[in-house]
DSSP file (Angstrom, degrees, kcal/mol; ACC not computed):
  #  RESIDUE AA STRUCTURE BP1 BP2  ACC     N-H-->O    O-->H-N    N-H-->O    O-->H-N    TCO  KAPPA ALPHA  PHI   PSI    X-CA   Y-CA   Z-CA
    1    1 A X              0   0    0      0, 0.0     2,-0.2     0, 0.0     0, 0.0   0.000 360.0 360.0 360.0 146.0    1.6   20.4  -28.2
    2    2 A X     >  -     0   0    0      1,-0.1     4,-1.6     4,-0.0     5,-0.3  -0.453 360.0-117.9 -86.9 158.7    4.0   23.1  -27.6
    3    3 A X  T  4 S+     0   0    0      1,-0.2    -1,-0.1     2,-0.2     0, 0.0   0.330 111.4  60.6 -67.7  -4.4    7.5   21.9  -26.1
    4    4 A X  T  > S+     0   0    0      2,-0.2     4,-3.2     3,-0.1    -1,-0.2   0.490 110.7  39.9-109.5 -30.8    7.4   23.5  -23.0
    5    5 A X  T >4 S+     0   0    0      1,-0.2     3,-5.9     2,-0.2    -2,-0.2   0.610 116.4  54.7 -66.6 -85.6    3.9   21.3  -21.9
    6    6 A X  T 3X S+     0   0    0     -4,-1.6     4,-1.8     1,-0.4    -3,-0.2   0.596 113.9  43.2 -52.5 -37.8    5.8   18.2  -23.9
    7    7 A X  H 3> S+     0   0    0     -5,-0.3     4,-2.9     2,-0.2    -1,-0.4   0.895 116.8  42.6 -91.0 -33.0    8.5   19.3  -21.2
    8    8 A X  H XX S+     0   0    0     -3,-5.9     4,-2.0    -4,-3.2     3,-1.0   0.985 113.1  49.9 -59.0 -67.7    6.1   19.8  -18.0
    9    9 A X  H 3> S+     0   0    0      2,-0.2     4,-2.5     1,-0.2    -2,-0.2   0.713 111.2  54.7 -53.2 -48.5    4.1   16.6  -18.7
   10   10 A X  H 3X S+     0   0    0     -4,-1.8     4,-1.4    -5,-0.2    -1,-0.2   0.934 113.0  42.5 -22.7 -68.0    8.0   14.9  -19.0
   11   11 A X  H <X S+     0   0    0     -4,-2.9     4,-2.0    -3,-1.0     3,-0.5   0.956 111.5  51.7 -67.1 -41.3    9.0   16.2  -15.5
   12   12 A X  H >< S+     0   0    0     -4,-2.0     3,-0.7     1,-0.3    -1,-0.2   0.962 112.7  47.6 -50.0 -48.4    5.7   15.4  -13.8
   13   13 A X  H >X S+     0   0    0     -4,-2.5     3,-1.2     1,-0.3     4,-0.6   0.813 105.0  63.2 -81.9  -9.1    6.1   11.8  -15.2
   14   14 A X  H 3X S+     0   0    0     -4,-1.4     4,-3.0    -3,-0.5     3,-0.4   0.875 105.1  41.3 -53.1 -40.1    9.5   11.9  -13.9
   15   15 A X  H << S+     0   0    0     -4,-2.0    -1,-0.4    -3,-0.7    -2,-0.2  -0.314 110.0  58.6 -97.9  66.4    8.4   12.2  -10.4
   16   16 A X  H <4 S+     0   0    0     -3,-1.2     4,-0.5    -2,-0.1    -1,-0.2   0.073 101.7  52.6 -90.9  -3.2    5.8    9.8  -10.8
   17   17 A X  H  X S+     0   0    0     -4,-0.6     4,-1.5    -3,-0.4     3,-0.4   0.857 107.4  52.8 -90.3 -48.5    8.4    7.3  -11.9
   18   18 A X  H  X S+     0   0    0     -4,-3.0     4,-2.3     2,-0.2     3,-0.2   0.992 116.4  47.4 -53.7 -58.8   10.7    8.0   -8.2
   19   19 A X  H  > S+     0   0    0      1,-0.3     4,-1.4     2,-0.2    -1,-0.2   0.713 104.5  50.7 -72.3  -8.4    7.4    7.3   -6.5
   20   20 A X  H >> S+     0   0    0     -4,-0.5     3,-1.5    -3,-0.4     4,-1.1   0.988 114.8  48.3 -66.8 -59.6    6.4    4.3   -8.3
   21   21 A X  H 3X S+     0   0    0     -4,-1.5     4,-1.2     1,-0.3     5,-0.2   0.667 112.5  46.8 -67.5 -22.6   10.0    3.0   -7.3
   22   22 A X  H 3X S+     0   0    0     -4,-2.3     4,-0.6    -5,-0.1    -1,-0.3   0.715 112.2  52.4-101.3  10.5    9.5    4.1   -3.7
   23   23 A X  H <X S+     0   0    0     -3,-1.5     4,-2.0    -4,-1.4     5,-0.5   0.901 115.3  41.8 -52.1-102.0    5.8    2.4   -3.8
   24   24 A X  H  < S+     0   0    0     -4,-1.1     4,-0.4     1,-0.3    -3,-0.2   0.602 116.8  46.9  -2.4 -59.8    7.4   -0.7   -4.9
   25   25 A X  H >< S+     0   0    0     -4,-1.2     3,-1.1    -5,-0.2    -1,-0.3   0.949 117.6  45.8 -44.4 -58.6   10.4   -0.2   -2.5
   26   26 A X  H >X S+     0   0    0     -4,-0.6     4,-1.8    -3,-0.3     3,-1.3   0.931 110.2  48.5 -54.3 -46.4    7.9    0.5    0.2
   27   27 A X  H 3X S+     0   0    0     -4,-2.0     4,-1.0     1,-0.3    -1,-0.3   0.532 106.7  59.1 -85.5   2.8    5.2   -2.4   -0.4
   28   28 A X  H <4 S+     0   0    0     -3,-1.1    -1,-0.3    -5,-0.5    -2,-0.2   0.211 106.5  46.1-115.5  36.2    7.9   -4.8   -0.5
   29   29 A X  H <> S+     0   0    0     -3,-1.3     4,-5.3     2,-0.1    -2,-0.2   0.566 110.1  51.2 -89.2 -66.6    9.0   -3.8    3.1
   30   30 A X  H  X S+     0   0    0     -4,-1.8     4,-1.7     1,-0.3     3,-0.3   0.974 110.3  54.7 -61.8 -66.8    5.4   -3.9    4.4
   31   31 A X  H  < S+     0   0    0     -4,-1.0     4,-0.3     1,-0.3    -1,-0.3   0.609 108.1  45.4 -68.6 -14.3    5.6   -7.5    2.6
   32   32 A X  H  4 S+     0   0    0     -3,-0.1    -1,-0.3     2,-0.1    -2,-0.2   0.755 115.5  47.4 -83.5 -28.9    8.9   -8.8    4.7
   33   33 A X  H >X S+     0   0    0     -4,-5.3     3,-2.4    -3,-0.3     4,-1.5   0.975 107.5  57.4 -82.5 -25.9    7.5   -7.5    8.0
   34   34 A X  H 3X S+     0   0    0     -4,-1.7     4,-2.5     1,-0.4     5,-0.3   0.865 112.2  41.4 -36.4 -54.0    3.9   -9.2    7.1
   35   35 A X  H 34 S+     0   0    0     -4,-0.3    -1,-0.4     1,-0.3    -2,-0.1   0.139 111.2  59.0-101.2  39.3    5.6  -12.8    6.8
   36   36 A X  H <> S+     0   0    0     -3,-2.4     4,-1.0     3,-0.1    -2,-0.3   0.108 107.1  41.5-123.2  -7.2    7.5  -11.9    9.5
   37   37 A X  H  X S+     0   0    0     -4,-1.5     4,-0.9    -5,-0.2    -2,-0.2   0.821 106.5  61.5 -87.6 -29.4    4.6  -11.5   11.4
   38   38 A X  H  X S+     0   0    0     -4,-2.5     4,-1.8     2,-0.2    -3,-0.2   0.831 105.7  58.2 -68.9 -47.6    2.9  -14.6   10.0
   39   39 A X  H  > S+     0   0    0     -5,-0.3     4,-0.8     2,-0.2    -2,-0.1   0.742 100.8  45.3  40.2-128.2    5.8  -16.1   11.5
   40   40 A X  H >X S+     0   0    0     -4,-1.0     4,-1.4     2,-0.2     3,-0.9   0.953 112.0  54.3 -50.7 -80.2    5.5  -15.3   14.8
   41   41 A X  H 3<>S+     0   0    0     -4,-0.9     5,-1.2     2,-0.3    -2,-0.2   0.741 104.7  52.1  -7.7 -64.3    2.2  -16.1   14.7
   42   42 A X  H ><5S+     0   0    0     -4,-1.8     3,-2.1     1,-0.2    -1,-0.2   0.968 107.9  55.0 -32.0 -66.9    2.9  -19.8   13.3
   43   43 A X  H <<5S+     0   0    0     -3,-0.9    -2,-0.3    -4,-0.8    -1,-0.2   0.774 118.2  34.7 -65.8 -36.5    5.4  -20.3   16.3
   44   44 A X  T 3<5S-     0   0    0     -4,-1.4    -1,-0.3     2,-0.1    -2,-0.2   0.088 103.0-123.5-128.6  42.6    2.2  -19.3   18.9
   45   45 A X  T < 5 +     0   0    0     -3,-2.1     2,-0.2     1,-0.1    -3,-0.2   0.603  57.5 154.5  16.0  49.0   -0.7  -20.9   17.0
   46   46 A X      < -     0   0    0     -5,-1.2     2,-0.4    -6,-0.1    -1,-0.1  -0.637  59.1 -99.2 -66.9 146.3   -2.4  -17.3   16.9
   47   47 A X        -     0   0    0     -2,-0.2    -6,-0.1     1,-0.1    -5,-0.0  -0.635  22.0-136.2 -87.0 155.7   -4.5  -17.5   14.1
   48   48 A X  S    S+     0   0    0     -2,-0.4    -1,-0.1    -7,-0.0     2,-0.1   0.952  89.3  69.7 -56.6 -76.9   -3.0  -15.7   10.7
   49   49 A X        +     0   0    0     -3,-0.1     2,-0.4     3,-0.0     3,-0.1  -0.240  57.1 169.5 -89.3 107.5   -6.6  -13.8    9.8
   50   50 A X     >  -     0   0    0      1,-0.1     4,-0.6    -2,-0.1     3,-0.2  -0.916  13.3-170.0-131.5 115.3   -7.5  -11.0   12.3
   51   51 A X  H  > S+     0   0    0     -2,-0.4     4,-0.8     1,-0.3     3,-0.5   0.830  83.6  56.3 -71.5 -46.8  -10.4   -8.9   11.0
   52   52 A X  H >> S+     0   0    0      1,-0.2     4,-3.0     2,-0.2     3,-2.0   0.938  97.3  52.2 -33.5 -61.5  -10.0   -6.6   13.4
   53   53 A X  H 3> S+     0   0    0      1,-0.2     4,-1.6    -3,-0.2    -2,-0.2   0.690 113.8  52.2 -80.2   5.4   -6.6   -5.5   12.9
   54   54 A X  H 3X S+     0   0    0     -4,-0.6     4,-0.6    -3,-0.5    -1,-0.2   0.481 107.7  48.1 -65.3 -24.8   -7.8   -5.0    9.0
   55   55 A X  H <X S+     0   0    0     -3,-2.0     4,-4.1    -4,-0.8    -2,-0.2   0.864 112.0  50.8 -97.1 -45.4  -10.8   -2.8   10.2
   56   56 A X  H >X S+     0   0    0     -4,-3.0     4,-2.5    -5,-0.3     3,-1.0   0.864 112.4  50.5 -36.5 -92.4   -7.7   -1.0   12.4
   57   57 A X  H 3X S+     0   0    0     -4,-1.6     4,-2.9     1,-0.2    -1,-0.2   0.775 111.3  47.6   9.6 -65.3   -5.6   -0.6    8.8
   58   58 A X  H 3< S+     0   0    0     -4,-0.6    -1,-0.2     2,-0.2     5,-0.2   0.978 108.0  48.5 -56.6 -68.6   -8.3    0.7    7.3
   59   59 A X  H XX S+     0   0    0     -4,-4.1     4,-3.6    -3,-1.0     3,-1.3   0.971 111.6  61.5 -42.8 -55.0   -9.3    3.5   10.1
   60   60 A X  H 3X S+     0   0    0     -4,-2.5     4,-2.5     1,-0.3     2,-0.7   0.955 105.2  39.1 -38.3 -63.9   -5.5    4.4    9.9
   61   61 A X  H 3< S+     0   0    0     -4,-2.9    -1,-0.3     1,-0.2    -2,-0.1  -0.347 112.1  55.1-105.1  63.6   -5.2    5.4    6.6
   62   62 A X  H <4 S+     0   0    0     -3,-1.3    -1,-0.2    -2,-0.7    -2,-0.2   0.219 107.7  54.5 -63.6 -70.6   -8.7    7.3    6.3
   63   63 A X  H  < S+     0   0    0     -4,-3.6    -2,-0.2     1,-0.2    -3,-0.1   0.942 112.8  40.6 -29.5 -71.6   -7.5    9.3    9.2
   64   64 A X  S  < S+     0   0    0     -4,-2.5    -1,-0.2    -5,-0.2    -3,-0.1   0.902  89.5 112.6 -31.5 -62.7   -4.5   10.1    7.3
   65   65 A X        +     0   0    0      1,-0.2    -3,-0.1    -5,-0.1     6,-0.1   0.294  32.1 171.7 -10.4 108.2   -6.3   10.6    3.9
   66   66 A X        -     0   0    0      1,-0.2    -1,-0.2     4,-0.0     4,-0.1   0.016  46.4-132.5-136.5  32.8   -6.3   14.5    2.5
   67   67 A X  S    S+     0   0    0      2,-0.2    -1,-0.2     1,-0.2     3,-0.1   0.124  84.8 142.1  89.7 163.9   -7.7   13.7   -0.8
   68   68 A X  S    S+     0   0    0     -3,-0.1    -1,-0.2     0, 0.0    -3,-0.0  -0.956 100.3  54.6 -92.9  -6.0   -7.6   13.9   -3.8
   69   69 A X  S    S-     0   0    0      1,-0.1     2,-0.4     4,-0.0    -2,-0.2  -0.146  89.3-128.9 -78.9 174.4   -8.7   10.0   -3.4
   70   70 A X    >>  -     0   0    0      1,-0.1     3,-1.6    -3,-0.1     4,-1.3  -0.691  26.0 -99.0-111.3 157.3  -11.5    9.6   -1.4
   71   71 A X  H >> S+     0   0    0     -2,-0.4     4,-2.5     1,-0.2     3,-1.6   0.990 116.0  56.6 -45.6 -74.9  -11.6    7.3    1.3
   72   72 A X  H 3> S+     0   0    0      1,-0.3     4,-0.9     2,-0.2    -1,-0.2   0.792 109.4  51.8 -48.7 -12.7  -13.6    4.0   -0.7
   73   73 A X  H <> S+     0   0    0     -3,-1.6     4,-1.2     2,-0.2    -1,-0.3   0.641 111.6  49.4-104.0   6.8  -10.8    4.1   -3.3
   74   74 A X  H <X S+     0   0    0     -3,-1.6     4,-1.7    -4,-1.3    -2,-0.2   0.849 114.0  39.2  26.8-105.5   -8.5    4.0   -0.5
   75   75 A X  H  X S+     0   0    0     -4,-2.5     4,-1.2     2,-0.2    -3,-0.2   0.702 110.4  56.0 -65.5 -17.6   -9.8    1.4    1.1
   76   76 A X  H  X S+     0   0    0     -4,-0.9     4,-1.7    -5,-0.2    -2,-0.1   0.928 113.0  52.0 -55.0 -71.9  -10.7   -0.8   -2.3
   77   77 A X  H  X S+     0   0    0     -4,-1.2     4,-1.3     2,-0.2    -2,-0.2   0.866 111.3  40.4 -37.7 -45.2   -6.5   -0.3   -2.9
   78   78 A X  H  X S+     0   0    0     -4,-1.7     4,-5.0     2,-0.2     5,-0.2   0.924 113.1  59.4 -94.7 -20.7   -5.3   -1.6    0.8
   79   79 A X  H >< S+     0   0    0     -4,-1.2     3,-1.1     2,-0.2     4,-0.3   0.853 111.3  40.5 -52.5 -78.7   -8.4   -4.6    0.2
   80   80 A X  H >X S+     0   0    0     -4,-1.7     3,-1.9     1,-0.3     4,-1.1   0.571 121.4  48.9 -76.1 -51.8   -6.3   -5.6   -3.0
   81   81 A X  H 3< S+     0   0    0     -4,-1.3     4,-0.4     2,-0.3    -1,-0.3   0.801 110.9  42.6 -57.0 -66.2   -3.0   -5.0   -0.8
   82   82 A X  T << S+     0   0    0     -4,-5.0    -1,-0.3    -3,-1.1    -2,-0.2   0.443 111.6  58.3 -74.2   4.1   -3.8   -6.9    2.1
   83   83 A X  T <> S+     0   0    0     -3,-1.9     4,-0.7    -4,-0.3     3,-0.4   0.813 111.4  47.7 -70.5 -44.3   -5.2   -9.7   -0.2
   84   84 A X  T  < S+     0   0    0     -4,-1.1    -2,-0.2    -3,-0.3    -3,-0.2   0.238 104.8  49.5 -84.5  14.2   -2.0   -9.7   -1.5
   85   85 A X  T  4 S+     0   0    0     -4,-0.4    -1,-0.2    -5,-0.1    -3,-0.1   0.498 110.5  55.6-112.3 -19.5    0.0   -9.8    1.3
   86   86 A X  T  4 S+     0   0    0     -3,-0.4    -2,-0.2    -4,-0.1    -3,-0.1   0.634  97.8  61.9 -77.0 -52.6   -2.2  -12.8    2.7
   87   87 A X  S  < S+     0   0    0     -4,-0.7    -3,-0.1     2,-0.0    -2,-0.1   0.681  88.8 112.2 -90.0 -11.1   -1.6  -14.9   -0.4
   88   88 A X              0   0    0      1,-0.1    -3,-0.1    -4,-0.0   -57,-0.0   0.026 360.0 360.0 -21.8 145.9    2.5  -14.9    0.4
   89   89 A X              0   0    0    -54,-0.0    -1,-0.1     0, 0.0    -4,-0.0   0.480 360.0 360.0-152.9 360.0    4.4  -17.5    1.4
């Protein structure tokens, strides 16, 4: 490989490395307001598990979506995400 791809392919993974670290940042945000929402919740025997506001979650960031991932890998990612956000404590 010539040195100047060796040098593209570098920078590229450079900004995929800030956005891993603001993914990271970011989903462990999403995961302090989540048990702070579990909470609340505790405190006014609402039940934890609302399928609804999951199917809501879901609609959101479809809407959003402009590719390139398609919507079912999407949603497949926020299932693993909101599994894990579930299994907290």
């Amino acid at each position: 490989m010539s040195e100047d791809l060796m040098r593209e392919i570098e920078e590229l993974r450079a900004q995929i490395d800030v956005i891993d670290n603001e993914l990271v940042e970011k989903l462990n945000a999403r995961a302090e307001l989540a048990l702070k929402i579990r909470a609340l919740k505790a405190k006014s025997s609402l039940p934890l598990y609302d399928p609804g506001r999951e199917e809501e979650i879901f609609q959101k960031i479809t809407a959003v979506n402009n590719g390139p991932l398609y919507d079912d890998d999407l949603r497949r990612i926020y299932d693993t995400l909101l599994q894990t956000m579930k299994s907290l404590d």
